[in-house]
Backbone as JSON, one array per atom type, in Angstrom:
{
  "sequence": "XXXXXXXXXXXXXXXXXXXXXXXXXXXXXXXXXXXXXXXXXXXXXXXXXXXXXXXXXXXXXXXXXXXXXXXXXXXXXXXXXXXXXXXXXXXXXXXXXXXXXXXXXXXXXXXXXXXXXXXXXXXXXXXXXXXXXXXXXXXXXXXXXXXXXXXXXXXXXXXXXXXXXXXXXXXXXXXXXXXXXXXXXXXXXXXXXXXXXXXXXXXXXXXXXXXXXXXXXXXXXXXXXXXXXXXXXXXXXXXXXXXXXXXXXXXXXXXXXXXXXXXXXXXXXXX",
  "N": [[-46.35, -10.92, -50.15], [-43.88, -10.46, -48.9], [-44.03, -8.2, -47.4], [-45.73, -9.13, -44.95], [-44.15, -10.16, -43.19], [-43.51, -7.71, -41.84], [-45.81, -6.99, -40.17], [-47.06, -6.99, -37.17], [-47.0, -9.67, -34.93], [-49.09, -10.43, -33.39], [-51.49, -9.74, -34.93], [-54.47, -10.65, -36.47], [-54.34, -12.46, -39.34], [-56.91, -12.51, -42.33], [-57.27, -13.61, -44.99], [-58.67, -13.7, -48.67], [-59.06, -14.99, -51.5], [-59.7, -15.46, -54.88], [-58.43, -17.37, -55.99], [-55.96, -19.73, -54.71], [-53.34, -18.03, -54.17], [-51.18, -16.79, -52.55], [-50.41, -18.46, -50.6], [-49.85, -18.16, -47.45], [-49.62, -19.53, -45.63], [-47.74, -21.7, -45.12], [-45.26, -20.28, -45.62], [-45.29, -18.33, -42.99], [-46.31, -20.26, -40.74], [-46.4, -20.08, -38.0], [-48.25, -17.76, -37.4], [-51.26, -16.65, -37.32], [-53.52, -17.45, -39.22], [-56.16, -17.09, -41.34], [-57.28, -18.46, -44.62], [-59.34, -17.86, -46.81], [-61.72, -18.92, -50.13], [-63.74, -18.23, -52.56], [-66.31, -21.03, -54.07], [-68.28, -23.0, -55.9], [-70.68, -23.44, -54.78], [-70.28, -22.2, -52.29], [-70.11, -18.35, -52.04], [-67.79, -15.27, -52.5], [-68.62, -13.53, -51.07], [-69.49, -14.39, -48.99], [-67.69, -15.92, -47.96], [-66.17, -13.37, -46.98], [-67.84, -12.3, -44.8], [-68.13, -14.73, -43.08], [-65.13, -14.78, -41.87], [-65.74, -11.61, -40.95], [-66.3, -12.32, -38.45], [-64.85, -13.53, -37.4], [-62.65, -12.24, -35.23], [-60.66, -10.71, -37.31], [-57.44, -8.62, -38.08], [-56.59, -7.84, -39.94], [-57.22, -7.47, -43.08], [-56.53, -9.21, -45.82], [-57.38, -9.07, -49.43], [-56.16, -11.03, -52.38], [-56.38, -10.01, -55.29], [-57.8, -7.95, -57.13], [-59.21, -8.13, -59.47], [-61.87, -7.99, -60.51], [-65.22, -7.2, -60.63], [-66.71, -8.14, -58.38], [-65.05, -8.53, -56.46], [-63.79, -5.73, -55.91], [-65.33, -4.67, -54.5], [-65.85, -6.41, -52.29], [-63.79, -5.62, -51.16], [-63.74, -2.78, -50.37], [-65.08, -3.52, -48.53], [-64.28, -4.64, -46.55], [-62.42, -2.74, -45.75], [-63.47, -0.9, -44.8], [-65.2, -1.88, -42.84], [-64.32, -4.49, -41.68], [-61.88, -4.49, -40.6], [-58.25, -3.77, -38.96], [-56.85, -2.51, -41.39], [-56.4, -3.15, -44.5], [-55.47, -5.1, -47.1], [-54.41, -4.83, -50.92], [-54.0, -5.87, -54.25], [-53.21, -4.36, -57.07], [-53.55, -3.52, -60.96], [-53.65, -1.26, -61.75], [-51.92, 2.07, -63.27], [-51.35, 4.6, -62.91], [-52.21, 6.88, -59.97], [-54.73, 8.04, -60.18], [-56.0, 6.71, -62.3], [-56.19, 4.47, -60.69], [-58.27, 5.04, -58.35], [-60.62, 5.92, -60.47], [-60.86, 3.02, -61.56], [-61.49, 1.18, -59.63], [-63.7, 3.13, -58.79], [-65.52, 2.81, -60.97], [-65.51, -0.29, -61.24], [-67.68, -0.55, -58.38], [-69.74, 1.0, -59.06], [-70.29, -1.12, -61.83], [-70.75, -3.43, -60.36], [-73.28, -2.79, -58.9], [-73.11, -1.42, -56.44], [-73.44, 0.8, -55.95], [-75.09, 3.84, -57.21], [-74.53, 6.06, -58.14], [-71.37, 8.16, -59.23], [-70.31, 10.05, -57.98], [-70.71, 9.59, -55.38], [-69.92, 6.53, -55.24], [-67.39, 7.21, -56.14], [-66.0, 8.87, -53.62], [-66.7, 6.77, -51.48], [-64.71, 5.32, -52.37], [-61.8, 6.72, -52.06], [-61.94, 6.95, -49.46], [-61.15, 5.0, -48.59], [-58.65, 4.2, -49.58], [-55.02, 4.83, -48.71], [-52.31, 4.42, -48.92], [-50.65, 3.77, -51.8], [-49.18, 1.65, -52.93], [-46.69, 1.64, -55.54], [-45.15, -0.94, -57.75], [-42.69, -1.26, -59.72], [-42.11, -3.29, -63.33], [-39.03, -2.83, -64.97], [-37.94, -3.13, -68.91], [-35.48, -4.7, -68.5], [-36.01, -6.49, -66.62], [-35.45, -6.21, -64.35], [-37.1, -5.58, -60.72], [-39.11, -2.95, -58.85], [-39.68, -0.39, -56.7], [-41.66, 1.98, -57.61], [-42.84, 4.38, -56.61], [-44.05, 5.57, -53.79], [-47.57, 6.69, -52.87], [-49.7, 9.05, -51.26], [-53.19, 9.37, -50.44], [-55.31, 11.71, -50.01], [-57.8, 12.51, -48.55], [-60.17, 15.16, -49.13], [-62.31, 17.17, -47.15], [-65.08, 18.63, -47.37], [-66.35, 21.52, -47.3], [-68.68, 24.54, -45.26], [-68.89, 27.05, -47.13], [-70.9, 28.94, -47.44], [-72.65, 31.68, -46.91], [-74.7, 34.06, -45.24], [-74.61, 37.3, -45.76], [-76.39, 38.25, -47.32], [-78.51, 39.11, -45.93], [-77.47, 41.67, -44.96], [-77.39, 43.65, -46.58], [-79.06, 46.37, -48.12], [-80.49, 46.81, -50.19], [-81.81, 45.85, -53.14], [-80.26, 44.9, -55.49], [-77.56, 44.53, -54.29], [-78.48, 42.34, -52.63], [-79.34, 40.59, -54.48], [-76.4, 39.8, -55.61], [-75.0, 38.98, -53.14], [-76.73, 36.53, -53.53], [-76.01, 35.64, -55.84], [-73.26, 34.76, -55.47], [-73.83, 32.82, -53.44], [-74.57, 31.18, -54.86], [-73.19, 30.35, -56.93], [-71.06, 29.1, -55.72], [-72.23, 26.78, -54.62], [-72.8, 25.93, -57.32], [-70.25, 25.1, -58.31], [-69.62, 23.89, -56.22], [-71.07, 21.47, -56.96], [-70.38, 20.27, -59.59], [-67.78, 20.76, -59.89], [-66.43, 19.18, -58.11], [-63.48, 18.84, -55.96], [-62.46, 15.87, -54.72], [-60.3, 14.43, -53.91], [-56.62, 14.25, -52.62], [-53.62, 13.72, -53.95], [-50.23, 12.87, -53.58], [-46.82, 12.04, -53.7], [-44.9, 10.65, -51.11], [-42.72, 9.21, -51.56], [-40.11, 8.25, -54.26], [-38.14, 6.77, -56.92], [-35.51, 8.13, -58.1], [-33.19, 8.11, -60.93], [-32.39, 5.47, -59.85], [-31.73, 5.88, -56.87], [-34.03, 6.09, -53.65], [-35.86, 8.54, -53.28], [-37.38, 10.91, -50.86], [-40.08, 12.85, -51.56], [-42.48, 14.65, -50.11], [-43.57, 15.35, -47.23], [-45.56, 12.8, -44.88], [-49.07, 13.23, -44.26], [-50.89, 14.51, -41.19], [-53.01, 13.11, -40.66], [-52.7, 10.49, -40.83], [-50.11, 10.57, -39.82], [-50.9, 10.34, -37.59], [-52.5, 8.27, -37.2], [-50.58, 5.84, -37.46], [-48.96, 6.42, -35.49], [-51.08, 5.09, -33.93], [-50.89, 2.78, -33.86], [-48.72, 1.18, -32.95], [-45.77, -0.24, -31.81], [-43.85, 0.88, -28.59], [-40.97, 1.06, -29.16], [-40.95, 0.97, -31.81], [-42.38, 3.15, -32.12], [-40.56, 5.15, -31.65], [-38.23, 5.15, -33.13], [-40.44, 5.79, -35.56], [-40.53, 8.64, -35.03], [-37.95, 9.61, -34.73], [-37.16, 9.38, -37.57], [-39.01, 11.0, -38.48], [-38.26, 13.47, -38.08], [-35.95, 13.57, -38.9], [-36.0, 13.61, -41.22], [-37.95, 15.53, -41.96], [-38.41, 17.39, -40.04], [-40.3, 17.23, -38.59], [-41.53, 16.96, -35.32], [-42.08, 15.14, -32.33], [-45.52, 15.12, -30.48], [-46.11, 16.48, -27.81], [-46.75, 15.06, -24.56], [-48.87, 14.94, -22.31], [-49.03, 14.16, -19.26], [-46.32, 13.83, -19.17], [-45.49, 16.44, -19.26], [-46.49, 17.33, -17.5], [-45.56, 15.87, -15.09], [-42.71, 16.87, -15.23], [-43.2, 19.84, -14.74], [-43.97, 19.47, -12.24], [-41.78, 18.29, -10.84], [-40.03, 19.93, -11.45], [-40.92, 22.06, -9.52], [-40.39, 20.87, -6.82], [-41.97, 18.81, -6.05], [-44.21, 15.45, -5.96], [-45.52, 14.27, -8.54], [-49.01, 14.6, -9.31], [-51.43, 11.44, -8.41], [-53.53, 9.54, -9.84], [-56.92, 8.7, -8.88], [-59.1, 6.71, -7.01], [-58.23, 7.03, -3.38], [-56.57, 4.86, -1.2], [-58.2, 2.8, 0.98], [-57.87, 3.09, 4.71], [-57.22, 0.55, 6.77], [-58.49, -0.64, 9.51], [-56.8, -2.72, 12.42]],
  "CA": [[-45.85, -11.94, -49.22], [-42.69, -9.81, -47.84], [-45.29, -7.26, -46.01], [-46.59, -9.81, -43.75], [-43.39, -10.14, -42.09], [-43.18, -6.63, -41.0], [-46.81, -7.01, -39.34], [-47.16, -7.57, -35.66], [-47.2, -11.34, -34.51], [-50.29, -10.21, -32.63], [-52.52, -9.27, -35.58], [-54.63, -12.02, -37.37], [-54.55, -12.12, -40.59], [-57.67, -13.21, -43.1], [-56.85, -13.75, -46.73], [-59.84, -14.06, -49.01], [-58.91, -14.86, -52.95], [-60.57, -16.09, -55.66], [-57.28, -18.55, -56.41], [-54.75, -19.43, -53.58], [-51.55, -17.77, -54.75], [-50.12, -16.6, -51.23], [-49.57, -19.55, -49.23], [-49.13, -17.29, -46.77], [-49.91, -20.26, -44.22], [-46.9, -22.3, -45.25], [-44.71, -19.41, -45.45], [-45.88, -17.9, -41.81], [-46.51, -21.42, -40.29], [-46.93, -19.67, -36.61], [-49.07, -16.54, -37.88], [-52.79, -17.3, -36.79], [-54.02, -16.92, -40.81], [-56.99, -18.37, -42.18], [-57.31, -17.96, -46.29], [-60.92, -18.47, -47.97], [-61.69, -18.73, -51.37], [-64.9, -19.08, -52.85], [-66.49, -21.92, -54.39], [-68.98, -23.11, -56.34], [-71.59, -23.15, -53.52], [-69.85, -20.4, -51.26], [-69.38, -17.48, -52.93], [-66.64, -15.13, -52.01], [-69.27, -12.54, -49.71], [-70.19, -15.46, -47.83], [-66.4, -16.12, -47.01], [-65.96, -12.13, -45.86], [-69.17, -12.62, -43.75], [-67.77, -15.38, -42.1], [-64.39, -13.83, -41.47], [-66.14, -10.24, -39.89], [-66.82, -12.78, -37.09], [-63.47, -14.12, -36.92], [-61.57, -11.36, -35.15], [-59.49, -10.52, -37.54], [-56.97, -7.24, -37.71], [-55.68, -7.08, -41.25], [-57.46, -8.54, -44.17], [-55.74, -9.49, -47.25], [-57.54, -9.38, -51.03], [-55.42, -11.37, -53.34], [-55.82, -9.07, -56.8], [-58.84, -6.63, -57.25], [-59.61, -8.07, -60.54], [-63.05, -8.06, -60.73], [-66.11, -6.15, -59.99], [-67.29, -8.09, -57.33], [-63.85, -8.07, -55.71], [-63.55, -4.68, -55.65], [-66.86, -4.58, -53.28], [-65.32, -7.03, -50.92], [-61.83, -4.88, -50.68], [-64.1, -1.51, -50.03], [-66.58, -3.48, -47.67], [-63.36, -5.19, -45.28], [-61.07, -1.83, -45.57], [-64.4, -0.17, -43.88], [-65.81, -2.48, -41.43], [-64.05, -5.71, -40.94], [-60.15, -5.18, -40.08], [-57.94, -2.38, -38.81], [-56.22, -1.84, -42.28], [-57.09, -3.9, -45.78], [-53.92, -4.74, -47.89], [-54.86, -5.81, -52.0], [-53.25, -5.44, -55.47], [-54.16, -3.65, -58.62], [-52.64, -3.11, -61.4], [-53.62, -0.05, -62.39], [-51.01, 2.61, -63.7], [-51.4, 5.84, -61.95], [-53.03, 6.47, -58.94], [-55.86, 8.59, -60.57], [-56.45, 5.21, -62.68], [-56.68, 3.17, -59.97], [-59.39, 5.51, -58.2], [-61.57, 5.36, -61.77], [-61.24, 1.47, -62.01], [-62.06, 1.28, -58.41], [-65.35, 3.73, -58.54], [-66.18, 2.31, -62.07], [-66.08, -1.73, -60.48], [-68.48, -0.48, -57.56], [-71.13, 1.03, -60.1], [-71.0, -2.2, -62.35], [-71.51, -4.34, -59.3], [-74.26, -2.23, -58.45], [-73.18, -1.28, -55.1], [-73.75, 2.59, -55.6], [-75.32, 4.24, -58.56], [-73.77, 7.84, -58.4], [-70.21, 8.48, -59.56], [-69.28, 10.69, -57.18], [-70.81, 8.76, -53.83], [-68.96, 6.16, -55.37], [-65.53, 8.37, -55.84], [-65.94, 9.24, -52.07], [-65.73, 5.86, -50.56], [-62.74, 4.25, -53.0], [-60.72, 7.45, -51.7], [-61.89, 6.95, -47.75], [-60.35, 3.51, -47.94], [-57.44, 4.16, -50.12], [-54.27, 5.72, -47.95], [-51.83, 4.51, -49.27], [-50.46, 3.09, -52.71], [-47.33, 1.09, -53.18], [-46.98, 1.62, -56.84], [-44.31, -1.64, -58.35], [-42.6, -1.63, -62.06], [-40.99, -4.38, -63.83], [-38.53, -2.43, -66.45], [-37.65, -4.06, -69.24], [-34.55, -6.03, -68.48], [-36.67, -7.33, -65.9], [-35.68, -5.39, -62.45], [-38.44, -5.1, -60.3], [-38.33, -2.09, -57.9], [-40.95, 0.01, -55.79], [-41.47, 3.51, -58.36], [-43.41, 5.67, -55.83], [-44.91, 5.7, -52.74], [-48.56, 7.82, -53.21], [-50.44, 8.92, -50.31], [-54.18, 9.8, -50.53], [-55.65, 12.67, -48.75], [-59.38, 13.16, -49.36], [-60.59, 16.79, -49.57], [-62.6, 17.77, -46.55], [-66.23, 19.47, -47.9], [-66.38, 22.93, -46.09], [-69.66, 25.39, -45.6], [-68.8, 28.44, -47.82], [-72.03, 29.77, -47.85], [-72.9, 32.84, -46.2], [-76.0, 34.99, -45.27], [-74.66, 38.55, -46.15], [-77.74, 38.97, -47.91], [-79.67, 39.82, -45.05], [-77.19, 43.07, -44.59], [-77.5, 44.84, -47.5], [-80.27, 47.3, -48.11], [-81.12, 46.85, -51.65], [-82.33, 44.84, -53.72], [-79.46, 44.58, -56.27], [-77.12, 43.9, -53.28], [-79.24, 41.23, -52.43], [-78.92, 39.43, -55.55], [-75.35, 39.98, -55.52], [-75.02, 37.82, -52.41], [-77.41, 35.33, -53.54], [-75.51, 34.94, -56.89], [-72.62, 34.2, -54.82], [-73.61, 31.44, -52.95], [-75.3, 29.9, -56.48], [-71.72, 29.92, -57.72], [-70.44, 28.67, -54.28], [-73.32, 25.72, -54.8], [-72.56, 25.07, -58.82], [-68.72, 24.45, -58.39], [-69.51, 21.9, -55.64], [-71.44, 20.43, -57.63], [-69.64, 20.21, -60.85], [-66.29, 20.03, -60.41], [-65.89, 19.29, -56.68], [-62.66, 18.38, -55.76], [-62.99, 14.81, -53.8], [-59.29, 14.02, -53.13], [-55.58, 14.68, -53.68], [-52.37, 12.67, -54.34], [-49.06, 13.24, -53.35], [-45.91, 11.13, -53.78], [-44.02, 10.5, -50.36], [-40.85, 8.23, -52.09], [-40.13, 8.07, -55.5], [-37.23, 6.29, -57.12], [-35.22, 8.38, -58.93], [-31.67, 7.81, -60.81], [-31.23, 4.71, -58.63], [-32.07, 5.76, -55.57], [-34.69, 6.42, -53.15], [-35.89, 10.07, -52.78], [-38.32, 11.71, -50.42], [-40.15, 14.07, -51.75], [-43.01, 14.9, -49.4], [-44.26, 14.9, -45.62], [-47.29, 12.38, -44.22], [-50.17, 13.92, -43.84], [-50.93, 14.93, -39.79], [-53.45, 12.37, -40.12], [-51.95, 9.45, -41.32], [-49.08, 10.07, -38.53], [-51.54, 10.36, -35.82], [-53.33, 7.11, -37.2], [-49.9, 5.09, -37.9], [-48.73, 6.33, -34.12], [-51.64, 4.87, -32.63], [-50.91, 1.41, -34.31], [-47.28, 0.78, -32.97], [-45.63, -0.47, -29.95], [-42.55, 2.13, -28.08], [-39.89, 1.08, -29.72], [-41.4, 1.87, -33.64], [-42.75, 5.05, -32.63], [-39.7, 6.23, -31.14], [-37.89, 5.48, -34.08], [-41.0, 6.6, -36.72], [-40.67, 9.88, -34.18], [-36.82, 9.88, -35.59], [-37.63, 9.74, -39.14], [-40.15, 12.18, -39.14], [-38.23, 14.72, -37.42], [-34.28, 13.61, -39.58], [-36.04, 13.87, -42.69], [-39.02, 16.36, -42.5], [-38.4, 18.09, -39.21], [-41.72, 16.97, -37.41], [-41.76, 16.31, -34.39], [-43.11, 13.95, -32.06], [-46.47, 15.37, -29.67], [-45.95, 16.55, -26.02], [-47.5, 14.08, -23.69], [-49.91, 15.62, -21.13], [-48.55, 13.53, -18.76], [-44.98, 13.47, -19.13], [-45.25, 17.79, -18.93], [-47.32, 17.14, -15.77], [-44.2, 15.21, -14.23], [-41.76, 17.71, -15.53], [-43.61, 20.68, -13.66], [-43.89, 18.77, -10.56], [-40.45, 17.74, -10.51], [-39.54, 21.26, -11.05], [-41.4, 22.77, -8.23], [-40.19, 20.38, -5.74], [-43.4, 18.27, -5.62], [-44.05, 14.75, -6.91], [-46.97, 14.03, -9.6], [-50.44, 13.82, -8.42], [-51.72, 10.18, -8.58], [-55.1, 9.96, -10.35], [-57.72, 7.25, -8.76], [-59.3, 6.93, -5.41], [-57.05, 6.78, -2.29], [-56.45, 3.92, -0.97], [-59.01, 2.78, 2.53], [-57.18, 2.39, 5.57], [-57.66, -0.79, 7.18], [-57.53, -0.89, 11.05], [-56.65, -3.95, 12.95]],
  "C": [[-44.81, -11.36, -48.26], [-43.47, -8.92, -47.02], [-45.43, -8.1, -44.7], [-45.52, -9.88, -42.81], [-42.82, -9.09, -41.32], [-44.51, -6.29, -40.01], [-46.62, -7.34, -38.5], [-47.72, -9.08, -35.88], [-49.21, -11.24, -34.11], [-51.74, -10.05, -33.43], [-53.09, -10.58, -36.39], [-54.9, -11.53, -38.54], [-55.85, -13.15, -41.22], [-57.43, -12.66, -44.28], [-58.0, -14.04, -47.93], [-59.01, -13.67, -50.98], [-59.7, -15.56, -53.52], [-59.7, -17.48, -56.43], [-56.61, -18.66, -55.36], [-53.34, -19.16, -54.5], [-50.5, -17.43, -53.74], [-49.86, -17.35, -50.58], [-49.01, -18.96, -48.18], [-48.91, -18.31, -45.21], [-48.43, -21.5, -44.41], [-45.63, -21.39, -45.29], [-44.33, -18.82, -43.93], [-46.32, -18.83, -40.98], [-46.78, -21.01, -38.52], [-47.93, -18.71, -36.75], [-50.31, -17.23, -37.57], [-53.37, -16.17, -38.34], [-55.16, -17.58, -41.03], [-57.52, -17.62, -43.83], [-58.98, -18.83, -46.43], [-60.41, -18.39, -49.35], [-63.06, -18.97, -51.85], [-65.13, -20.49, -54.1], [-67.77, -22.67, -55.4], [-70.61, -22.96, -55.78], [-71.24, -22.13, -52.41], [-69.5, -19.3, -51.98], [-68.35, -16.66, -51.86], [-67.32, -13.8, -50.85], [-69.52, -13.54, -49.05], [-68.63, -15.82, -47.07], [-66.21, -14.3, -46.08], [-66.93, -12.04, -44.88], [-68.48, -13.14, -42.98], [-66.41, -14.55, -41.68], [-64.16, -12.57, -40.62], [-66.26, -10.91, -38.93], [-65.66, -13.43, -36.59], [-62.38, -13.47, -36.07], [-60.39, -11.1, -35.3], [-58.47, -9.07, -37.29], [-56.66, -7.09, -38.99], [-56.25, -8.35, -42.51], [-56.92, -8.22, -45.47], [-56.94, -9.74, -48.65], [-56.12, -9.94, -51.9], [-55.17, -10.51, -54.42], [-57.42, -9.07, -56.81], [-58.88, -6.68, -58.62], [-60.63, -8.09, -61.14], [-63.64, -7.35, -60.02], [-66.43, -6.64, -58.78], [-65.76, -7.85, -55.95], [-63.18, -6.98, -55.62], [-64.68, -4.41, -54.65], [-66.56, -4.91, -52.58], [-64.11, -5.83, -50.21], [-62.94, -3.44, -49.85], [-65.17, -2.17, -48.44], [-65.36, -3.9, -46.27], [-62.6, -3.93, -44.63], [-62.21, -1.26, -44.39], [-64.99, -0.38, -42.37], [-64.84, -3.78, -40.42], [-62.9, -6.08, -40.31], [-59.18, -3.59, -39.58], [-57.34, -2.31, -40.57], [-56.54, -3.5, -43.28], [-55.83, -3.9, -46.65], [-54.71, -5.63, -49.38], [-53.98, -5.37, -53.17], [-54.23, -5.1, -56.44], [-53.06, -3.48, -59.59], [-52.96, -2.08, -62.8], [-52.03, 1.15, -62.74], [-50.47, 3.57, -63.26], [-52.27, 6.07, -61.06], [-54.47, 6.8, -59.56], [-56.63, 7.64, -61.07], [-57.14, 4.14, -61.37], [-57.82, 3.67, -58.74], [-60.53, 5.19, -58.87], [-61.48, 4.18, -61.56], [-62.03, 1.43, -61.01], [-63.92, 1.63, -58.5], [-66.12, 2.93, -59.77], [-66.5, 0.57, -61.79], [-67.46, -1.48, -59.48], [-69.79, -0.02, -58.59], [-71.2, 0.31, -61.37], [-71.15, -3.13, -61.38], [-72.62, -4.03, -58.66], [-74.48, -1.85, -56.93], [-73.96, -0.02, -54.67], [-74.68, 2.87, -57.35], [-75.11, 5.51, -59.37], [-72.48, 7.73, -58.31], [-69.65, 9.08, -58.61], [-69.35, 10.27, -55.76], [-69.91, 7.55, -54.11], [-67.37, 5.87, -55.57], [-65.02, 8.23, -54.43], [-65.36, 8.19, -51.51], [-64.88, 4.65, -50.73], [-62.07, 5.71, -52.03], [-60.47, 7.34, -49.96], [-61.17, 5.54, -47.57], [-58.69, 3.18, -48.62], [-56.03, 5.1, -49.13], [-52.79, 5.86, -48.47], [-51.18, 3.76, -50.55], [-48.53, 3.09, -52.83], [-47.11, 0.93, -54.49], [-45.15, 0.29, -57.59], [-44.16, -1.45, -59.64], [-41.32, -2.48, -62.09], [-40.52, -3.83, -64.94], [-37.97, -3.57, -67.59], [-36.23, -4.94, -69.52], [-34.58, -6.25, -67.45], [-36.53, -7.01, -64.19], [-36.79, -5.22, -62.26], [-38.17, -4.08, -59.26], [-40.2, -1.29, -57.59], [-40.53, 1.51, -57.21], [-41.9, 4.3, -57.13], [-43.72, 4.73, -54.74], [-45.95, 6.89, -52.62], [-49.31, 7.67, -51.88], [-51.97, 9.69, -50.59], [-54.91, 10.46, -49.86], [-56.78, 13.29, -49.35], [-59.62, 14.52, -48.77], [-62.05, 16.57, -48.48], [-64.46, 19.09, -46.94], [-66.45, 20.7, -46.95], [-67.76, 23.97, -46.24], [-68.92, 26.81, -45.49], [-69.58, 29.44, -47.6], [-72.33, 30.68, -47.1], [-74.28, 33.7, -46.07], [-75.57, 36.22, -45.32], [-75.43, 39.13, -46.44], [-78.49, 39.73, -46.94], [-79.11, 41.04, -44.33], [-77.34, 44.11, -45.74], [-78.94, 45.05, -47.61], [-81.11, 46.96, -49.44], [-81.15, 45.77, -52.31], [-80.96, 44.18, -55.23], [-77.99, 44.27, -55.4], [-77.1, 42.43, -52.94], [-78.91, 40.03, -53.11], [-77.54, 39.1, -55.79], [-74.71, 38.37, -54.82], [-75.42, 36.66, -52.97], [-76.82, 34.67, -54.91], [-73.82, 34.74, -56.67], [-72.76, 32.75, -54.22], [-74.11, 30.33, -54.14], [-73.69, 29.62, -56.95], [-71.17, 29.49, -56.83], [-71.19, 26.86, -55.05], [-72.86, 24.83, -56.37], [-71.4, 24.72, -59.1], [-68.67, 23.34, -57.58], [-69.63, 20.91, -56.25], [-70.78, 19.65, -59.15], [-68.17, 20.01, -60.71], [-65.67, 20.6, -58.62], [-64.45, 18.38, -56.26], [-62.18, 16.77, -54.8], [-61.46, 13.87, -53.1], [-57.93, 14.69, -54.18], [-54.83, 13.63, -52.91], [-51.61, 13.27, -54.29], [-47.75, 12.2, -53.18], [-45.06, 11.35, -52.43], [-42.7, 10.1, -50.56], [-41.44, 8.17, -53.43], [-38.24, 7.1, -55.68], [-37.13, 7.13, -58.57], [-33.73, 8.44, -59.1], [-30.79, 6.59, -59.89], [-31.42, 5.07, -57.5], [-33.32, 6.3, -54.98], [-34.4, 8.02, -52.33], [-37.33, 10.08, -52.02], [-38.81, 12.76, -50.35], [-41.66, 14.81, -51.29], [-43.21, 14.09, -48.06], [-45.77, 13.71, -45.83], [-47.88, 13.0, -44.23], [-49.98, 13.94, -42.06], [-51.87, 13.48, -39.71], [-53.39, 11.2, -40.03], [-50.9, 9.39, -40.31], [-49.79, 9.73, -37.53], [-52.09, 8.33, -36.22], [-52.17, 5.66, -36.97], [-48.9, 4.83, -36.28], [-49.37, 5.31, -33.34], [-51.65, 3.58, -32.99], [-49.32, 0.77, -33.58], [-46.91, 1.02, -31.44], [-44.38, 0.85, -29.69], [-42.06, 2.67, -28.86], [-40.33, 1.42, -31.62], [-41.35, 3.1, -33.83], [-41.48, 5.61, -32.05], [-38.51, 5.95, -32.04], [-38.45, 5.96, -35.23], [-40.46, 7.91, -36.22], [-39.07, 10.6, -34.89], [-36.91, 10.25, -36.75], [-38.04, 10.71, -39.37], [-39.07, 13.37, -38.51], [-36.21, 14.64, -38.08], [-34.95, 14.31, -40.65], [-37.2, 15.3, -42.99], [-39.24, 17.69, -41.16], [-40.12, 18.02, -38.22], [-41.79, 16.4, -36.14], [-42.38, 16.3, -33.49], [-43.99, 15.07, -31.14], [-45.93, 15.6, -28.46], [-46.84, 15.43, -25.37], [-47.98, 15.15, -22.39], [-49.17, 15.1, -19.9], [-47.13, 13.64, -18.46], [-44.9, 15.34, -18.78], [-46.01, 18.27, -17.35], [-46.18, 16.73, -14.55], [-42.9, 16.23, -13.9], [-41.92, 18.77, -13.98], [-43.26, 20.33, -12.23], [-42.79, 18.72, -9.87], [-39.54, 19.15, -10.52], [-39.51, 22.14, -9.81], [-41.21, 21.96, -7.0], [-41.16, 19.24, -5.26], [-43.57, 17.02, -6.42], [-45.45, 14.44, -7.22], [-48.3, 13.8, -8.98], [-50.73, 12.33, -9.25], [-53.4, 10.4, -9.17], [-56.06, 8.24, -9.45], [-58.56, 7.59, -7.05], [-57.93, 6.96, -4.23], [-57.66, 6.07, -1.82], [-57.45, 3.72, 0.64], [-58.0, 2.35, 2.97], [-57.99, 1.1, 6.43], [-57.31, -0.76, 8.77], [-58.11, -2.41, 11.92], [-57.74, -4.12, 14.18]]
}
């Protein structure tokens, strides 16, 4: 419920649970929200259906407690909204991958483990991991970011330089072992903690990813990015992109000359 009020005014939100527990429309009373739920006669794909046609920007899952509601969360994060917000309450992230891939192949979406691995990790980015200790504080533990693993061609034709025949095989029992580690124990994503809470306070103990800034840039008005642009560059020393544009001006303004204009020129008009 506290998220929504750091979202842009501008973005619509669709909410799709299987209970109403967010009231996010009495809460947010200007917010352009509309919440489904299914029903005895609607089920709850027939509400995300309708919804893909609603132009929304940010769809909400209530709690990712079921198989089929783990299908909806993977089918909205993909197609139907810029970014997909839901809960789990899995334990560690690795967990909440497994539940994830293991819901999609008992709903029968996929029927391979590891095509099903693939696209829980393409929709997962980032995990807000909550714990309630027990004399009842609640507090954020981590912040985990998910950075899927990239499949690369290893394989090589060397073979066709060597002379001999035991050469040959050499190569070729190279790329078989290139081939049987993909397959077996291919690496399909990694995890990294950005914030943790430790001793009481909030630590940062890794960078964003490159692509995750570029993606989180291109979501945000001036004034955000030119304080994310701060952040990244107090705490981790990154900083912000040159602008094509703005080094175009520079030059110009150096050499005495002001910016070329891009477009047609203007027709003169005579009286």
């Amino acid at each position: 419920m506290a998220m929504i009020e750091n979202i842009y005014e501008t973005m619509n939100l669709r909410i799709t649970e299987t209970a109403f527990e967010l009231h996010l429309r009495k809460i947010y009373p200007t917010r352009n929200i509309l919440s489904m739920r299914e029903t005895e006669t609607v089920s709850g794909q027939d509400c995300l259906d309708v919804q893909k046609k609603t132009d929304g920007s940010v769809n909400i899952i209530g709690e990712v407690a079921t198989d089929p509601v783990a299908s909806w969360m993977i089918q909205s994060a993909q197609v139907a909204s810029k970014f997909t917000l839901f809960t789990h309450h899995a334990k560690t992230f690795p967990d909440l991958v497994t539940a994830l891939r293991n819901s999609m192949l008992r709903a029968g979406v996929f029927k391979d483990e590891r095509t099903a691995e693939e696209q829980v990790v393409q929709v997962l980015n980032f995990d807000i991991h909550l714990v309630k200790d027990f004399r009842g504080r609640r507090y954020i533990e981590r912040v985990t970011e998910c950075i899927p693993v990239e499949e690369k061609n290893e394989y090589t034709f060397d073979h066709r330089k060597e002379k001999t025949l035991e050469g040959k095989l050499d190569k070729f029992m190279d790329n078989a072992t290139i081939f049987f580690s993909k397959t077996t124990n291919r690496e399909l994503y990694k995890y990294r903690n950005i914030l943790e809470y430790q001793d009481g306070n909030y630590v940062l103990t890794n960078p964003i990813s490159d692509h995750n800034i570029k993606e989180m840039r291109n979501n945000m008005d001036d004034s955000d990015i030119e304080g994310f642009n701060n952040f990244l560059e107090r705490n981790w020393g990154i900083k912000p992109p040159k602008d094509i544009d703005s080094i175009q001006e520079v030059n110009a303004s150096a050499q005495g000359s002001a910016p070329k204009k891009r477009g047609r020129k203007p027709k003169k008009i005579e009286a």
